[in-house]
ROTOR-505311 format. One record per residue: x, y, z of N, C-alpha, C in turn; residue number from 1; chain. Coordinates in steps of 0.001 Angstrom, whole numbers, padded with zeros to 6 digits. Example, Ala and Ser with C-alpha at 12.3 -4.5 7.8 and 13.67 -1.06 7.14 Angstrom:
2
NODE:n_u:n_v:n_w:ca_u:ca_v:ca_w:c_u:c_v:c_w:nr:kette
NODE:013190:-005690:007800:012300:-004500:007800:013200:-003300:007800:1:A .
NODE:012850:-002250:007080:013670:-001060:007140:012900:000030:007870:2:A .
END
This chain:
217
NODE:n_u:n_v:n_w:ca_u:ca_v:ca_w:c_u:c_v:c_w:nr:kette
NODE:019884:-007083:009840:018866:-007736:009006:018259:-008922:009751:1:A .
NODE:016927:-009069:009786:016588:-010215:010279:016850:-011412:009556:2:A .
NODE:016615:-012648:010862:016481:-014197:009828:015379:-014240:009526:3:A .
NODE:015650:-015477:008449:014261:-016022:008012:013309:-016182:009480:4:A .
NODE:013632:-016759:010018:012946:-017420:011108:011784:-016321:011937:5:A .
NODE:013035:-015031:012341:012575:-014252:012414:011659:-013385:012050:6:A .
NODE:011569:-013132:010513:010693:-012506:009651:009573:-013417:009774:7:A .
NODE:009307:-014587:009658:008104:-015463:009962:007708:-015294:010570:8:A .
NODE:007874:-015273:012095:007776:-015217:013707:007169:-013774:013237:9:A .
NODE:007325:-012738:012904:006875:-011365:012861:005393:-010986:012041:10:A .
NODE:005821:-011968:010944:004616:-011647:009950:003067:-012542:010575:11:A .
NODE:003550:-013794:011252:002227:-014422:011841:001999:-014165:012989:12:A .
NODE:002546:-013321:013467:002200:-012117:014950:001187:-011344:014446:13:A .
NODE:001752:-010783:013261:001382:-009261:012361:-000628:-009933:011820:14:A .
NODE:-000268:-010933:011463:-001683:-012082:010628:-002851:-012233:011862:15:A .
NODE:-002484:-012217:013239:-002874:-012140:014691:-003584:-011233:014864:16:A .
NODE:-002568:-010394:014748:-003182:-008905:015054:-004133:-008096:014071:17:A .
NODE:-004588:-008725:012787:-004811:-008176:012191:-006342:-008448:012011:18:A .
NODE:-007288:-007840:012590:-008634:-008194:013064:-009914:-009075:011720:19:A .
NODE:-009091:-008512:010141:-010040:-009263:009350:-009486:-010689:008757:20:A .
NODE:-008482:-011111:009342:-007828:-012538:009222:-008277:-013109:010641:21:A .
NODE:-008093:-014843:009919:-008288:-015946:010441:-006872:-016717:010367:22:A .
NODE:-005826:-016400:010745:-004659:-016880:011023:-004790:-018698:010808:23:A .
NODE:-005781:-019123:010881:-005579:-020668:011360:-005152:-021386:010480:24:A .
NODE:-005755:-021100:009121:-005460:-021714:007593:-004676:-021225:006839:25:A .
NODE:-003504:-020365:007222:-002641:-019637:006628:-001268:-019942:007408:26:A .
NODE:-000613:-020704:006341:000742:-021034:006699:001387:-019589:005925:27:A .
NODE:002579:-019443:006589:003710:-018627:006134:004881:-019033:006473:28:A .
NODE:006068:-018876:004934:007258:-019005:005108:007929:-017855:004669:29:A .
NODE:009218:-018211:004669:009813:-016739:004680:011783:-017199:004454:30:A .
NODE:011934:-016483:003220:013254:-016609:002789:014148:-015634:002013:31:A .
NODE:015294:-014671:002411:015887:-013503:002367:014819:-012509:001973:32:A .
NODE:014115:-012016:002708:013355:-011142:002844:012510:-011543:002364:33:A .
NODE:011648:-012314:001333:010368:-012817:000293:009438:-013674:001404:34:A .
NODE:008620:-013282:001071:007322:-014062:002281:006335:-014631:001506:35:A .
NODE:006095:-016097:001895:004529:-016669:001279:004086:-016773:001990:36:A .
NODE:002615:-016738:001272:001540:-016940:002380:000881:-018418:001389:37:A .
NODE:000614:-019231:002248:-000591:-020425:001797:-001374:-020999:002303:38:A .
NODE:-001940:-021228:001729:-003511:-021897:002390:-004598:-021455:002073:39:A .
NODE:-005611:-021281:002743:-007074:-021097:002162:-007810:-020091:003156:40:A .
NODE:-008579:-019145:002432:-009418:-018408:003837:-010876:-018305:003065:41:A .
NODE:-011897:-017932:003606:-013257:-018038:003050:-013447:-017004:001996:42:A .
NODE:-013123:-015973:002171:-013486:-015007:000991:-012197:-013823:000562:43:A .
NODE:-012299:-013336:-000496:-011511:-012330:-001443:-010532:-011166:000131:44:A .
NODE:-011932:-010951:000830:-011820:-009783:001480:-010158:-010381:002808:45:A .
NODE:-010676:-011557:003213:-009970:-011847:004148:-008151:-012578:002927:46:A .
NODE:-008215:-012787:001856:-007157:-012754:001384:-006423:-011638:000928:47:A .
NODE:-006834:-010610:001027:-006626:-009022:000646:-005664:-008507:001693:48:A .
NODE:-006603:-008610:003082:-006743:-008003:004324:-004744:-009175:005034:49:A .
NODE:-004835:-010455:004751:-003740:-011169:005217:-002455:-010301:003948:50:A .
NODE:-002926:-010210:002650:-001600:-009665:001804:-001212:-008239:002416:51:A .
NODE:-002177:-007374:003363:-001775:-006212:003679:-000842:-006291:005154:52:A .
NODE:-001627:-007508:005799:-001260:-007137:007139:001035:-007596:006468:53:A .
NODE:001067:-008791:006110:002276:-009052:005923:002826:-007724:005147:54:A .
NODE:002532:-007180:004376:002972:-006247:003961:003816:-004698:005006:55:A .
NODE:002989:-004945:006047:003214:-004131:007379:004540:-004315:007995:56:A .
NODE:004995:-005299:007981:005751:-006232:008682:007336:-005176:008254:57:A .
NODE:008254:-005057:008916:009406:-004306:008583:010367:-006054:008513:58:A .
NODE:011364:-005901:007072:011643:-007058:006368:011343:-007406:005611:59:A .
NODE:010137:-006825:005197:009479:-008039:004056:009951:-007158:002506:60:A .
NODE:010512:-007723:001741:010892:-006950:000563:010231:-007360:-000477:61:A .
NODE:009248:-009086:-000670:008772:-009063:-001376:007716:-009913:-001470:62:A .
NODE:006860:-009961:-001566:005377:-011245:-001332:004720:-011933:-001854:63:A .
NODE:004773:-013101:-001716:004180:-014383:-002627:002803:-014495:-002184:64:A .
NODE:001534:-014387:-002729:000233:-014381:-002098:000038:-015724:-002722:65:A .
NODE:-000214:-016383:-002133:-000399:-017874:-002994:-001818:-018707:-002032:66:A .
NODE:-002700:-017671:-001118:-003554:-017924:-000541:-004970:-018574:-001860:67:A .
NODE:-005578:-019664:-001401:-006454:-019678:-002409:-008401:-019461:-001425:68:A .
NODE:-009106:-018927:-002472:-010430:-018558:-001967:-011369:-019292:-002237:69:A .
NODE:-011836:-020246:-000767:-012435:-021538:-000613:-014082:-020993:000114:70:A .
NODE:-014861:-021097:-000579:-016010:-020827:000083:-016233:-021981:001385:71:A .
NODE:-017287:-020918:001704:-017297:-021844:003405:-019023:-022411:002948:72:A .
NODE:-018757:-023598:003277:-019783:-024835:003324:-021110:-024090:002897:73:A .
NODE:-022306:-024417:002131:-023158:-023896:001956:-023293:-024169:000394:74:A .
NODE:-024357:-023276:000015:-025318:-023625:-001527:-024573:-023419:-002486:75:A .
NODE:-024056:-023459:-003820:-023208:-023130:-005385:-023503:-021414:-005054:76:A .
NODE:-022353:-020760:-005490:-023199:-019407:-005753:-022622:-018755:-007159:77:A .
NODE:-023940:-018518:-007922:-023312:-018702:-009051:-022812:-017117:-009345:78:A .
NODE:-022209:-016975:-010683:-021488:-015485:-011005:-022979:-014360:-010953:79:A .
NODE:-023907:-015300:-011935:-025324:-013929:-011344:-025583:-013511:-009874:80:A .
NODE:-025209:-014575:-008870:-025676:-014159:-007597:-024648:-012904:-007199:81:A .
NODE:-023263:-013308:-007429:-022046:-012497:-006916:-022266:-011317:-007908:82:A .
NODE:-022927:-011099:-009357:-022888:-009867:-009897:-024254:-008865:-008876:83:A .
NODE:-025122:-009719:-008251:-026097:-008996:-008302:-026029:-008251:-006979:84:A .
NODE:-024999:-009257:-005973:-024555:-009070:-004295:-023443:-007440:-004630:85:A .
NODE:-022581:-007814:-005774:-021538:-006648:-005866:-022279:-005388:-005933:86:A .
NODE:-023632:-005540:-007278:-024008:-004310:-007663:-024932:-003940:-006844:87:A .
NODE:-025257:-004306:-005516:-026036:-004019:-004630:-025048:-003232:-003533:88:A .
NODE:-023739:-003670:-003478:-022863:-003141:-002593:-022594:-001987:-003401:89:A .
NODE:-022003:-001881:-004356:-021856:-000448:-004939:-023028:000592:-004906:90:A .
NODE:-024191:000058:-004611:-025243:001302:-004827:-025279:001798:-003003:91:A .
NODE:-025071:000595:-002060:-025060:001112:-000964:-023781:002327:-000881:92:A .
NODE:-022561:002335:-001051:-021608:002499:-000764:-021356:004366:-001568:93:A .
NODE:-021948:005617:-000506:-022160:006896:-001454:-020899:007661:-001750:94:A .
NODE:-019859:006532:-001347:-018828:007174:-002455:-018369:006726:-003836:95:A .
NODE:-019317:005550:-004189:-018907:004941:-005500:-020672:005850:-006312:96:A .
NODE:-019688:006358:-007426:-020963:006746:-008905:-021403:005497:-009511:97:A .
NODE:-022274:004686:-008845:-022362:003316:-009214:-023273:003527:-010938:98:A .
NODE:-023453:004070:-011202:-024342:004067:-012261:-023013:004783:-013728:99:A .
NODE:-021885:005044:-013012:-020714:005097:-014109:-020016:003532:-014648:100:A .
NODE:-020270:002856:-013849:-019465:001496:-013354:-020439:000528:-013981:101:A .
NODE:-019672:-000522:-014496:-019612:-002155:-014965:-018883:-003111:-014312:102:A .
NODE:-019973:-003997:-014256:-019193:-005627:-013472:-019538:-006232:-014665:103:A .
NODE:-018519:-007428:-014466:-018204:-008216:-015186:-017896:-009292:-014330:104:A .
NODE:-018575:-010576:-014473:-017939:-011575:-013079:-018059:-013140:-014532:105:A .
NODE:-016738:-013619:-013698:-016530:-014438:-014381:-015708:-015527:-013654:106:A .
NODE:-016210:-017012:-013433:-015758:-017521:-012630:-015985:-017205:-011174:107:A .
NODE:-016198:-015755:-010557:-015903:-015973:-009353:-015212:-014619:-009091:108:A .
NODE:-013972:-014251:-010616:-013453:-013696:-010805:-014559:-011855:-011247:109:A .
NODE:-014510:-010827:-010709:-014965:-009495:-010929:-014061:-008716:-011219:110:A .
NODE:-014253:-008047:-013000:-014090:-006948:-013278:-014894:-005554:-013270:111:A .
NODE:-014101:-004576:-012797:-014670:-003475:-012903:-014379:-002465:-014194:112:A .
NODE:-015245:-001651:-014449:-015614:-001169:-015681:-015782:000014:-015680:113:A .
NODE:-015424:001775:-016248:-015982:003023:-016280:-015165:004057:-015895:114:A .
NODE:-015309:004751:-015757:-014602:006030:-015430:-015331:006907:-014188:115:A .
NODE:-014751:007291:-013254:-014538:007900:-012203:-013643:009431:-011941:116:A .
NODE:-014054:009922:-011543:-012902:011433:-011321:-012176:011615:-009922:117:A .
NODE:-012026:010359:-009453:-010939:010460:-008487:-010797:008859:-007564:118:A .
NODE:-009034:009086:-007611:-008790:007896:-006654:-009666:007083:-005646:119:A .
NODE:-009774:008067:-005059:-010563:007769:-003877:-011974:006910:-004139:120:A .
NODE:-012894:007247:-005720:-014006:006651:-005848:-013444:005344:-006562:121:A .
NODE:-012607:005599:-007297:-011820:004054:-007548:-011884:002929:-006574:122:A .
NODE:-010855:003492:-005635:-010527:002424:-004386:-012004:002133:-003774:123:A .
NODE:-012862:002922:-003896:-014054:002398:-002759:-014905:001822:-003676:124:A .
NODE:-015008:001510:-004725:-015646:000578:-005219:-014771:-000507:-005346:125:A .
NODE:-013506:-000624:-005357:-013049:-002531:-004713:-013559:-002613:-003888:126:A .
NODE:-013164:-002132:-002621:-013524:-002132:-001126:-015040:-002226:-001224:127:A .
NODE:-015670:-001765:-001803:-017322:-002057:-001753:-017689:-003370:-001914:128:A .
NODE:-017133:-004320:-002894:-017450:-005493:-003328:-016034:-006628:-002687:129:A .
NODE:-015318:-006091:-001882:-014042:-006963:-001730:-014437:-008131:-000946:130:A .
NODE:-015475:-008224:-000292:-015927:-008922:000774:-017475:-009323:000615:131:A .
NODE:-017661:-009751:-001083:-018918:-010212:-000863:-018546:-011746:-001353:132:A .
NODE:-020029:-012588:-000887:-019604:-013791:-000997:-019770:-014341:-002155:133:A .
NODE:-018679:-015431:-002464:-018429:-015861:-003752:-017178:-015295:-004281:134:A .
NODE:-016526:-013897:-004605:-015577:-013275:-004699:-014289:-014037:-004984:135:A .
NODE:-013466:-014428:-005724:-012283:-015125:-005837:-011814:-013907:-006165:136:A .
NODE:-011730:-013260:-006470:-010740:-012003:-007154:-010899:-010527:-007873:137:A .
NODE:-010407:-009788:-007828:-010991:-008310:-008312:-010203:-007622:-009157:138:A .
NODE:-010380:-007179:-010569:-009948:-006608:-011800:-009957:-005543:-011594:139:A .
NODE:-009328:-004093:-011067:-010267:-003005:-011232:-009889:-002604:-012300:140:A .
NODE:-010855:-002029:-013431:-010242:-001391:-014425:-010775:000504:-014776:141:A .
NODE:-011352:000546:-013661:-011819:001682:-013492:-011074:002956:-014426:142:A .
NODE:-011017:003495:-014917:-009781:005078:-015632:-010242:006296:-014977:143:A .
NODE:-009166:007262:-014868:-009852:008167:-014241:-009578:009350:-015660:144:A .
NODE:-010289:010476:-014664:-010971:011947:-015795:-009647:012306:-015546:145:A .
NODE:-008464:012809:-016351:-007307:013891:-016400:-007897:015320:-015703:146:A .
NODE:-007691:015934:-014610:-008334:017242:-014825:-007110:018706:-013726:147:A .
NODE:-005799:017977:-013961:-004810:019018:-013384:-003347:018955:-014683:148:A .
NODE:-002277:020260:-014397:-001271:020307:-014992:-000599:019073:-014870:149:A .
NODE:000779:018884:-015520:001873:018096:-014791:002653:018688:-013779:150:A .
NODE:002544:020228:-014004:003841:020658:-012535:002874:020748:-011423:151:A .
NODE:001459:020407:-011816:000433:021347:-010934:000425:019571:-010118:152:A .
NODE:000193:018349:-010612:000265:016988:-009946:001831:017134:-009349:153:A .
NODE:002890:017323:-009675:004178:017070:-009086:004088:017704:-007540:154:A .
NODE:004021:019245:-008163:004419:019523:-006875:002974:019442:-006063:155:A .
NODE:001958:019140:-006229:000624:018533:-004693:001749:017015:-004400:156:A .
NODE:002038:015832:-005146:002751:015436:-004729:004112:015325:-003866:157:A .
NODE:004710:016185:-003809:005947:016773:-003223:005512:016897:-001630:158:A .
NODE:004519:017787:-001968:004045:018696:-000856:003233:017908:000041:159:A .
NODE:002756:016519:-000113:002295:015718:000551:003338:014845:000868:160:A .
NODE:004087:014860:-000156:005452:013645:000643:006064:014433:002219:161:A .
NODE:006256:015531:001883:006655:016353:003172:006529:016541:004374:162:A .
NODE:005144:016585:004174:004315:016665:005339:003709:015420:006128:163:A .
NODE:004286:014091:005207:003993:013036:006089:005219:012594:006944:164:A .
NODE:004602:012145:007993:005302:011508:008980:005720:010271:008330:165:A .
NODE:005302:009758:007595:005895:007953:007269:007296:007827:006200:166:A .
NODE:006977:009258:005672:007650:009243:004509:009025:009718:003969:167:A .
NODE:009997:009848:004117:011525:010410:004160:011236:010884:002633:168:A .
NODE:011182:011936:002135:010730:012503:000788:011878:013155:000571:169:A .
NODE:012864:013380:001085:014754:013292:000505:014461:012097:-000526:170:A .
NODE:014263:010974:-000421:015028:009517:-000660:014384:009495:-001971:171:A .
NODE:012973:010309:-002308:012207:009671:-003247:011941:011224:-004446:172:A .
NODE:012222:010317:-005827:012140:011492:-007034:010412:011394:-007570:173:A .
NODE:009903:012409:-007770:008572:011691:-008595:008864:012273:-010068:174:A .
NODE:008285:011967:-011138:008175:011735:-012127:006905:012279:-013015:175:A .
NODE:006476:012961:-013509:005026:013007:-014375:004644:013278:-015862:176:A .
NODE:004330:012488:-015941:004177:012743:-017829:002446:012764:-018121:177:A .
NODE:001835:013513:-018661:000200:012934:-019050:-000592:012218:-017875:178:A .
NODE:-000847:012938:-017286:-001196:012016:-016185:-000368:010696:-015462:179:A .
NODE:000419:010331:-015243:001026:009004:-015317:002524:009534:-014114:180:A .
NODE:002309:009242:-013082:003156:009050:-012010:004481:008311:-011250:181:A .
NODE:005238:008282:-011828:006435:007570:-011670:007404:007682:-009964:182:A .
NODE:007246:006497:-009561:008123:006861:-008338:009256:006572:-008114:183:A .
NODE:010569:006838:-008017:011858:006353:-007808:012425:006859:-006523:184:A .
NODE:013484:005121:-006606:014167:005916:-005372:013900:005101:-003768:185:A .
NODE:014351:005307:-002729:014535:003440:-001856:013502:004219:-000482:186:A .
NODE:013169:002899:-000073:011814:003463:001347:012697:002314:002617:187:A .
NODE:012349:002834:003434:012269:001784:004558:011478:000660:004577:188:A .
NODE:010489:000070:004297:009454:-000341:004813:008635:-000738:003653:189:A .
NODE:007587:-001706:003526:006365:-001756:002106:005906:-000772:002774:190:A .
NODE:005584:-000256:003970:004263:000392:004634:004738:001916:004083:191:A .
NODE:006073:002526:004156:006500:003831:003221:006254:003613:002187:192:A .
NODE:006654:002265:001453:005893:002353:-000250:004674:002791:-000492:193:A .
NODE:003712:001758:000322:002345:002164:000181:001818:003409:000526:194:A .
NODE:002294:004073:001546:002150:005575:001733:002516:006536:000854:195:A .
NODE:003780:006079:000135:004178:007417:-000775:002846:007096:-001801:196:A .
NODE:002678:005877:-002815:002003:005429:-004181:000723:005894:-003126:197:A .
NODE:000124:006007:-001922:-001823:006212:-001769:-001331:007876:-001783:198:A .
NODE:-000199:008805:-001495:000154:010217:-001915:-000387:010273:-002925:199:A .
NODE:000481:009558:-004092:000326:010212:-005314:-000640:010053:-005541:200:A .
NODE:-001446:009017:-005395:-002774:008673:-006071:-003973:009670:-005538:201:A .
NODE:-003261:010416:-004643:-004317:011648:-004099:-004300:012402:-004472:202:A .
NODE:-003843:012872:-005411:-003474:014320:-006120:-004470:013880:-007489:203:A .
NODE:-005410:015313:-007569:-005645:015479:-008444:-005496:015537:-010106:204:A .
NODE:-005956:014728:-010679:-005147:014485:-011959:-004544:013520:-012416:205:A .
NODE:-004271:012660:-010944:-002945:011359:-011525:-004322:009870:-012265:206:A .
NODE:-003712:009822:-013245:-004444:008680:-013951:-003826:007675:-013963:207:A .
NODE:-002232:007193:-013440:-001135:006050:-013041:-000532:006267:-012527:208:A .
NODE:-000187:005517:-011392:000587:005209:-010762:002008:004082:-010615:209:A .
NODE:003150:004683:-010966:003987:003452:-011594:004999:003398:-010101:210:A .
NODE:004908:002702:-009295:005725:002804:-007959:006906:001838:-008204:211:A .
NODE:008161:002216:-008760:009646:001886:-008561:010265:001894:-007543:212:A .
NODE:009605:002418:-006397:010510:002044:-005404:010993:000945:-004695:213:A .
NODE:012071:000861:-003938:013203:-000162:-003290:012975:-000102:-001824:214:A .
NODE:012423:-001362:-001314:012405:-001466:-000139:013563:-001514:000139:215:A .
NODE:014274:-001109:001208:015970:-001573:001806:015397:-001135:003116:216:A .
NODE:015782:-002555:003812:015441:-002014:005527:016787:-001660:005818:217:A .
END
């Protein structure tokens, strides 16, 4: 098991390497496996991008994001500007059905709104707006369309745990009720967590994702 010291030393290597961070304003500590991050970076996108890179890091079992989102020098920008910058990014972006979708900005703070028929258009409408300016934070509340069995989501799930390289799919049970995805059961790594939960969320049909799994390095 690593030390603290160690796990630090790893994760602000990891913050380095990680091309959409600015390492400079981001302290990190680190204590039996739990990692904070603090300080300040200019926008949503680059506090996202630092919670993933630490997440990478082998050790880390659990993460304190305590980064706060400080605009960089320049004019007020108010929630109309950031609603109008988001809903301009969603119409660029031809994997989001932008005309299914609602923003809601408040503070700084953006919720998303509507229904979608697959993961994938979910996630790319955060990612569409994660990095516009003004951005303190992102709600998604997107739902998706039900449109597979439960044995018919299990086993596409199964069958993708298998076939990945990241993933030891002995270690891990899935679960399915009504759409709704349950994962149990211990990973190596956050980076196997996150691989098994972006699995499931690829399978046709899954409307939740409930990831129980146990990091144990």
């Amino acid at each position: 098991m690593k030390s603290d010291q160690q796990l630090k030393h790893d994760v602000e290597n990891e913050l380095r390497w990680e091309p959409s961070v600015d390492e400079a304003h981001i302290g990190v500590s680190a204590k039996d496996g739990i990692v904070t991050l603090s300080g300040h970076v200019p926008t949503f996108g680059e506090k996202y991008g630092a919670e993933q890179a630490a997440k990478r890091v082998l050790g880390v079992t659990a993460l304190a994001n305590e980064l706060d989102v400080k605009l960089a020098v320049g004019g007020p920008i108010t929630d109309e500007d950031i609603a109008r910058s988001c809903r301009n990014a969603l119409r660029a972006y031809a994997a989001v059905p932008e005309d299914r979708l609602r923003l809601v900005v408040n503070n700084g703070w953006v919720t998303i709104e509507g229904m979608v028929d697959w993961q994938y258009q979910k996630n790319a409408a955060e990612e569409a707006i994660r990095h516009q300016p003004g951005v303190r934070g992102i709600a998604n509340g997107i739902q998706l369309v039900a449109r597979a069995s439960v044995v018919e989501v299990k086993d596409k799930i199964e069958e993708a745990f298998k076939r990945s390289a990241e993933i030891d799919s002995k270690r891990i049970s899935v679960e399915v009720c009504a759409g709704k995805v349950v994962l149990r059961g211990e990973v190596h790594s956050w980076s196997e967590r996150n691989e098994a939960q972006r699995a499931a969320w690829s399978a046709p049909g899954v409307m939740e994702v409930q990831n129980d799994l146990v990091v144990t390095p």
